[in-house]
N, C-alpha and C positions, 0 to 999 in steps of 0.2 A: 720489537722486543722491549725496548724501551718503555713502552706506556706500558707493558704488563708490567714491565717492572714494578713499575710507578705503581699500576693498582694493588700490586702483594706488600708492598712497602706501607701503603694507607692504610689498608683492613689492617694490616699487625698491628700499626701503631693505633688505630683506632682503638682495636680490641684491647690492646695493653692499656692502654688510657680509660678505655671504660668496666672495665673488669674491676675494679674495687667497688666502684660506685655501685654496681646490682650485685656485690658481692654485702653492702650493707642492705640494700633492699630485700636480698635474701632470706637474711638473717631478721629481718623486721617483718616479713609476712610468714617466717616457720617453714621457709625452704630447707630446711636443716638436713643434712643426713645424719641418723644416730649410729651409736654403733651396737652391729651385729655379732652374730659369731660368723657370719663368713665374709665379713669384711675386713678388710688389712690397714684400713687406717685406726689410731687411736683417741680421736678428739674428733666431737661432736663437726662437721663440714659445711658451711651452705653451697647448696645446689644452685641452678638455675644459668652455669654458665654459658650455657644455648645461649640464652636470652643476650647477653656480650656479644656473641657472635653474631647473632642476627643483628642487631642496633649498628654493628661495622658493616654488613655486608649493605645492609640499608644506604647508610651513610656512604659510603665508596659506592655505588650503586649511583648515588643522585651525582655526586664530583664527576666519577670518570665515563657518565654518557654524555660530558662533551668535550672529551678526548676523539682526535680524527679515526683512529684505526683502531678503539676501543669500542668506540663510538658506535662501529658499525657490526658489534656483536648485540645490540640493542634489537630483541623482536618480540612477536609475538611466543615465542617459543621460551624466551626468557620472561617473561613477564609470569608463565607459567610456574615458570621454576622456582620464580619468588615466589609465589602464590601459594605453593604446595608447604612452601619453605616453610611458611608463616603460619599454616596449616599444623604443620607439624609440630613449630613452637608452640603454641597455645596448650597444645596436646601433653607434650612434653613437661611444660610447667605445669600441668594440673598433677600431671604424674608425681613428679616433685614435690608438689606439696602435699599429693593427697594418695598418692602411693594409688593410682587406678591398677584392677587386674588386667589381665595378660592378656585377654579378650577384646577387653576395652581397647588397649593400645591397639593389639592389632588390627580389631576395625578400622581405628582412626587411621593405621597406617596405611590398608589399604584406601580409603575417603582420598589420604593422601595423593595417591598414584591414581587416583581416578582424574584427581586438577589436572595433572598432569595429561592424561589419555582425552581430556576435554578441549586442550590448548596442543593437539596432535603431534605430543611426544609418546612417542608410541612404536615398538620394533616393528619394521614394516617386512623385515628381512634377515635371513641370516645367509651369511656370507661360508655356504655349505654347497661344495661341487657347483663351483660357481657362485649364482644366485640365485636362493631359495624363496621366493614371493610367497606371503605365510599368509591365508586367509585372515580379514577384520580380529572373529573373533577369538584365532587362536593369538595372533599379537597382542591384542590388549589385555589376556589371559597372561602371557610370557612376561610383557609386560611390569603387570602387580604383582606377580611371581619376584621379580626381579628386584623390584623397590623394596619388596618385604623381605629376601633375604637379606639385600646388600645393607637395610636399616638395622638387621637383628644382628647382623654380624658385626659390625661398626659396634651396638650396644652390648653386647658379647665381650669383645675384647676390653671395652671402657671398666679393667676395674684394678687397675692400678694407678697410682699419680704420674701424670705426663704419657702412658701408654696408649692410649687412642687419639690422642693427639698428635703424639711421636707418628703413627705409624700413616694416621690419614695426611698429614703432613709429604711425607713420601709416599705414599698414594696418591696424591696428589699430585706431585712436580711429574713424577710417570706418565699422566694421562694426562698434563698440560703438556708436556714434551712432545707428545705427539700428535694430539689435536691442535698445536701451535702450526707444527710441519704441515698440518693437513691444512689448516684456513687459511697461513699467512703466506707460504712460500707454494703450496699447490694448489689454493683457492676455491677451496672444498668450502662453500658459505653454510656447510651445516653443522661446520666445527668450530664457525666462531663463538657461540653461546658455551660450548663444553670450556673453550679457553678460556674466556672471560671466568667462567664460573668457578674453575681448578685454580687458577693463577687467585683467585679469592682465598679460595679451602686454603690454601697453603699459607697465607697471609696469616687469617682467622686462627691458625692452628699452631705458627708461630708466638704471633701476640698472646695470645692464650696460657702458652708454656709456661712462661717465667710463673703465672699464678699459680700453676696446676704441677707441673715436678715439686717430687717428693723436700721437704713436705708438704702437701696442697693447700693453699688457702681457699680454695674454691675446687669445687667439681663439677664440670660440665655438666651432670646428669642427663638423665634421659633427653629432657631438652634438647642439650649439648650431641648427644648420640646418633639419635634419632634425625637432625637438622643437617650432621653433616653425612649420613648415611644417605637419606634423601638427596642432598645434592651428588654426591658420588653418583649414584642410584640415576641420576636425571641424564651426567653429565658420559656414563656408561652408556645409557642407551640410544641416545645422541648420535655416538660412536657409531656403536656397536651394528644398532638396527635402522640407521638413517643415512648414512654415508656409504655410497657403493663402493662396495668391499675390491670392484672388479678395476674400476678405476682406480684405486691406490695401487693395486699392482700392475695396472698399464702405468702409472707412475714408477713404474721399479722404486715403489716407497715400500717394501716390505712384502709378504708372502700375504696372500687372500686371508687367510684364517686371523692377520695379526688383532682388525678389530675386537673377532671373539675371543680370542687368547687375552689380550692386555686386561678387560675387566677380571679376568678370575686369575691374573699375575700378580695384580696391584692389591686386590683384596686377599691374595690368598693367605694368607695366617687367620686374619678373623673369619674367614670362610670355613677353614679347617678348623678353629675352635668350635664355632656355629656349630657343623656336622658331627664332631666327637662329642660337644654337650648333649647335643638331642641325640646321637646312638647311645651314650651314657644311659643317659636319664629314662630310655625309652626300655632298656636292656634290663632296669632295675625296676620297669613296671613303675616309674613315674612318669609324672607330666612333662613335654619336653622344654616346660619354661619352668620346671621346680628351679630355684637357683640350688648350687652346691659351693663347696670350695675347690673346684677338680678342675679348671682351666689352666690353660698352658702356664699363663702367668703363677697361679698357684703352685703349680708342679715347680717350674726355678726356685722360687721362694723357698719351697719347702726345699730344697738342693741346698740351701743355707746361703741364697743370694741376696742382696741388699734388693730396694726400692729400687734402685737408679741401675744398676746391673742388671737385675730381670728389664727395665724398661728398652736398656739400649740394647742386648740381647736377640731379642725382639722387634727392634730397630734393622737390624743386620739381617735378620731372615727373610724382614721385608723386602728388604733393598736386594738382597741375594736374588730371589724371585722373581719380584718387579722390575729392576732396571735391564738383567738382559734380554728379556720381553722390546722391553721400549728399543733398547739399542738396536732392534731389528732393522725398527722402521728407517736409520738413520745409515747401519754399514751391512755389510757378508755376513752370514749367517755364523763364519767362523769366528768373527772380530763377536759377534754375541756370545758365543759358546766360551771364547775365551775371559769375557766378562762373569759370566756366569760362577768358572770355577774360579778363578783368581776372589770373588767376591765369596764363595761356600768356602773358597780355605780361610779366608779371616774368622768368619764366621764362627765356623767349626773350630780354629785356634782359641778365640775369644770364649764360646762359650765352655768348651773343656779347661781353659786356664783359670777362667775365675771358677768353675764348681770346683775342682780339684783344688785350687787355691784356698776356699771358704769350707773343703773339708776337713783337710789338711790342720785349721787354726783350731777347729771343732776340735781335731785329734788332739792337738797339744793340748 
């Protein structure tokens, strides 16, 4: 545990360290975000905060392959996952600067998930009545499927300052928690690249904050979205459709289903925005990447919540979600159930105390 430590310690402090520096590069090549009418900041932003992230994950990347027990999350399967990464970056920053359509990106995203299915990360299986062995080409269909929601969801939620960072943060430590249990303590060697990779996100997305909570001096943008969707996205199906589902639970490590449950626990807020945008948008007879101002985030705001109140709100529904999922794989199904509610009654206290509170001042 130690050396992950070690490596979520490096990437933050990296990222923090390097985030001003492409924060003026930004600003010198017209990465700029202006402002719109459905956007919520008030002064002109540079984008390109991916690009910080990636240069950490690089950099921690070259230091900790030669860490012993870090060391040996190093393969072919990761080298992928940088490859796609970088992939995506490029992509991203053109986005950024040059605002590509909806198309565009998607292409790119799938190109993305094909590095990927090239360097055979690829669901081989779902962990359904059993073990379900999924024909080539419906896996690597499932697949890009997969990358392309989990990226659009991830960029979906990125549109308030510190929120998609906040949440993949703890989406993150979820799916290191228990790809940790699976590589290091039951020796499942197809979950040491998801460790390695998560125990980063988390770093990345720390260091990140301080720039990015309200007020932002930088925004991840697409770059930024898109990069850690992708890894989420890589280190999900790692999981999910690579690690026998049958053997964790001859580990008594959790219920068969847990691999396929924890990717849509850990995402599930931006997953549910994703799905209510596109029924939105699709119900009003538009495109389902029109943007609007009708996400969840937008909905607290308009409740007459701050910046930092909608963030951490949002924070709490994640974790609601996400951590009793994880706690599966660790205790009884009740010792989860009672995480679960103990965690939805904060929740639910927090977000009725401050709307009721921010109405209330309205009233006076």
């Amino acid at each position: 545990m130690r050396e992950y430590l070690i490596t979520t310690l490096l990437s933050a402090v990296l990222c923090y360290l390097i985030t001003p520096g492409v924060k003026i590069l930004a600003e010198k090549f017209g990465a700029v975000a202006q402002i719109r009418s459905r956007d919520v900041h008030s002064l002109p932003t540079p984008r390109w905060g991916g690009f910080a992230m990636w240069l950490s994950m690089a950099i921690t990347l070259l230091i900790v392959r030669h860490l012993s027990l870090v060391g040996k999350s190093f393969s072919h399967e990761l080298q992928g996952i940088f490859l796609a990464a970088t992939f995506v970056i490029i992509l991203g920053m053109a986005d950024d600067r040059f605002q590509l359509d909806a198309l565009t990106k998607l292409a790119g995203q799938a190109l993305a998930a094909g590095i990927l299915l090239l360097y055979g990360i690829q669901i081989l299986w779902l962990p359904i009545n059993g073990i379900t062995t999924l024909p080539p080409s419906i896996g690597q269909a499932l697949t890009v499927l997969v990358v392309l929601v989990t990226i659009n969801a991830v960029n979906f939620i990125d549109g308030l300052d510190g929120l998609a960072a906040g949440i993949v943060a703890i989406s993150g430590a979820s799916f290191f928690a228990f790809a940790y249990l699976l590589a290091v303590v039951y020796g499942f060697s197809r979950a040491g690249s998801p460790s390695l990779v998560t125990a980063i996100i988390i770093g990345l997305c720390l260091g990140f904050l301080p720039h990015n909570s309200h007020p932002a001096r930088i925004f991840m943008g697409d770059s930024g979205s898109m990069f850690l969707g992708l890894l989420l996205a890589a280190a999900s199906i790692t999981l999910t459709g690579q690690v026998d589902a049958n053997a964790i639970s001859a580990e008594n490590n959790g219920p068969t289903l847990l691999p396929l449950l924890l990717p849509f626990a850990v995402l599930a807020i931006p997953l549910a925005d994703l799905v209510l945008a596109v029924a939105r948008r699709v119900g009003s007879g538009r495109s389902p990447f029109a943007p609007d101002k009708e996400h969840l985030h937008h909905r607290l705001l308009g409740e007459g919540n701050s910046h930092q109140r909608t963030a951490v709100i949002m924070y709490f529904w994640t974790a609601t979600i996400a951590i009793p999922v994880t706690v599966m794989a660790f205790e009884p199904l009740w010792v989860a159930i009672l995480t679960f509610l103990a965690l939805a009654l904060v929740s639910t206290s927090i977000s009725r105390h401050w709307i009721a509170g921010r109405r209330l001042k309205v009233d006076l």
